[in-house]
C-alpha positions as CSV (number, residue, x, y, z in Angstrom):
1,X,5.6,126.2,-41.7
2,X,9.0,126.7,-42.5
3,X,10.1,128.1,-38.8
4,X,8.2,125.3,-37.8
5,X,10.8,122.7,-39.6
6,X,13.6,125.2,-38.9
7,X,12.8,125.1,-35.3
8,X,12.0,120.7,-34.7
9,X,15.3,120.7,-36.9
10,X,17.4,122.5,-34.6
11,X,15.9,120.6,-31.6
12,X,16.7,117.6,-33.1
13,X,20.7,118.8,-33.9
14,X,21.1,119.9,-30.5
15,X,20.7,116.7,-28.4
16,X,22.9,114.5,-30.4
17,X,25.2,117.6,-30.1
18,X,25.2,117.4,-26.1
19,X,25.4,113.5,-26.2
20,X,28.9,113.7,-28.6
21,X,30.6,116.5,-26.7
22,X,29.7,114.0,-23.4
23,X,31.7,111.6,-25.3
24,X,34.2,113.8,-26.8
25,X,34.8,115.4,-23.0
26,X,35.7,111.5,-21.6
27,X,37.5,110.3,-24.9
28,X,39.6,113.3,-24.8
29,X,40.3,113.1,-21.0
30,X,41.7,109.8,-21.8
31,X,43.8,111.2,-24.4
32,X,45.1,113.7,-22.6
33,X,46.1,111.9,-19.6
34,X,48.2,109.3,-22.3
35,X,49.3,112.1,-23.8
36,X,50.6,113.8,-20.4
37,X,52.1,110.6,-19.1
38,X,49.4,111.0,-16.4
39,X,48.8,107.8,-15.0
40,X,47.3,107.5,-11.6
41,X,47.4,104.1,-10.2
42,X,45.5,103.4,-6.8
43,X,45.9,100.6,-4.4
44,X,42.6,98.8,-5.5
45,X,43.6,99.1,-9.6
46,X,47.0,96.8,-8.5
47,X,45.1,94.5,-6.5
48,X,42.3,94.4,-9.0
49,X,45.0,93.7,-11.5
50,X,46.9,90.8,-9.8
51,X,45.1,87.8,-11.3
52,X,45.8,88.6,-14.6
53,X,49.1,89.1,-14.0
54,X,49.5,85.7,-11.9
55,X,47.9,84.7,-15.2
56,X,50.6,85.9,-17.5
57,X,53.1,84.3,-15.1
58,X,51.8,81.0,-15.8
59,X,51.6,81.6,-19.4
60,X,55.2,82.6,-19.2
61,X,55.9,79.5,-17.2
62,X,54.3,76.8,-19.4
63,X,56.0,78.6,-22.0
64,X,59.0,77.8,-20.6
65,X,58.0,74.3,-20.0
66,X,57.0,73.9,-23.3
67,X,60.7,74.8,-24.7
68,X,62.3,72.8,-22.4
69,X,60.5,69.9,-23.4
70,X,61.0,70.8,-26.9
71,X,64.7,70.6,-26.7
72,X,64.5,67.4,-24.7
73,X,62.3,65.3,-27.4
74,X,64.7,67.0,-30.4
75,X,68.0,65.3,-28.5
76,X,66.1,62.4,-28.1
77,X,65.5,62.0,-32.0
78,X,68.9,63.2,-32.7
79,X,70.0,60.4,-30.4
80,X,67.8,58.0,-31.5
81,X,69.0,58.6,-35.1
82,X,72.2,58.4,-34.9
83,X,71.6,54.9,-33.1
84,X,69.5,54.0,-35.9
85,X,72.8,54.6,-38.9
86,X,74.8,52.6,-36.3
87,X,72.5,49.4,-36.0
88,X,72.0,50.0,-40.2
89,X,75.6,49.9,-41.1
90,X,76.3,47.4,-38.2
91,X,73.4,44.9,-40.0
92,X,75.3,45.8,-44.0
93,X,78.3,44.7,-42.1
94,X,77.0,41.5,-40.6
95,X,74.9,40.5,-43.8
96,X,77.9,40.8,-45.7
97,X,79.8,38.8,-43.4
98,X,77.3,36.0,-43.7
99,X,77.1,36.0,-47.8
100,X,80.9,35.7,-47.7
101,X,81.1,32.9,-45.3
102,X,77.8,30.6,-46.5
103,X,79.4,30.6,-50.0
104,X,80.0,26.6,-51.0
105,X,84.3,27.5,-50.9
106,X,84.0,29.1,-47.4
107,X,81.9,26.1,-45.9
108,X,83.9,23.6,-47.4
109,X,86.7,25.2,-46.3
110,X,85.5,24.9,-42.8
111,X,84.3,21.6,-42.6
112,X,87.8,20.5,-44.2
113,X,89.2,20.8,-41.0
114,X,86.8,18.2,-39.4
115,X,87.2,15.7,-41.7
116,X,84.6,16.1,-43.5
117,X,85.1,16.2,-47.1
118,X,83.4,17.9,-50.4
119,X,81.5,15.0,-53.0
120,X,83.2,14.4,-56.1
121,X,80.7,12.2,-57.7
122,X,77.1,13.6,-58.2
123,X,74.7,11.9,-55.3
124,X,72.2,8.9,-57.0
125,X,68.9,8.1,-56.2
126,X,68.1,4.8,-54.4
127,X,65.5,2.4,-55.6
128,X,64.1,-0.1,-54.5
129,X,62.3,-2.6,-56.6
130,X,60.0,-5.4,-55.1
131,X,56.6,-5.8,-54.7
């Protein structure tokens, strides 16, 4: 019985054997023809090939795109915020104005020059009695 083991055991060692060293044989052909520089490039591999390189193309082009666009909407902001400090310190400016000149001196001095002048006395309330 023990042959018997020996000899289903080796049967069973050698056909995994023959199925690796198949491998092995095309894994190593490979690796030798990287490692030899070995490259063999036929007419139908570059045509095969040409759609994924007019792929890459267009991913090179929208990448392009993209950073052009980028730049565009960042001068934009840039522009955009530097209009928005201008219209803020041109409003400070203008608000200021308008405190100074609605003070009760500034508007009296104005209307001075029309003729109209500032009350002295308080203003009274008018009544009327009757009925």
């Amino acid at each position: 019985m023990a042959n018997k083991i020996i000899i289903e055991n080796e049967e069973q060692e050698t056909t995994p054997i023959e199925e690796k060293s198949k491998e092995q044989s095309k894994l190593t052909g490979t690796f030798q023809k990287v490692a030899d520089f070995d490259f063999n490039i036929s007419r139908e591999m570059m045509v095969k090939q040409i759609p994924f390189g007019l792929f890459i193309v267009f991913l090179l082009l929208v990448h392009i795109w993209n950073a052009h666009n980028t730049e565009k909407v960042i001068r934009k902001t840039d522009k955009l915020n530097r209009e928005i400090k201008e219209l803020r310190s041109e409003y400070i400016t203008l608000l200021s104005e308008l405190m100074s000149e609605s003070k009760q001196s500034a508007v009296a001095a104005k209307l001075d020059t029309l003729g109209i002048k500032e009350l002295t006395a308080p203003p009274y309330k008018i009544t009327i009695s009757g009925n």
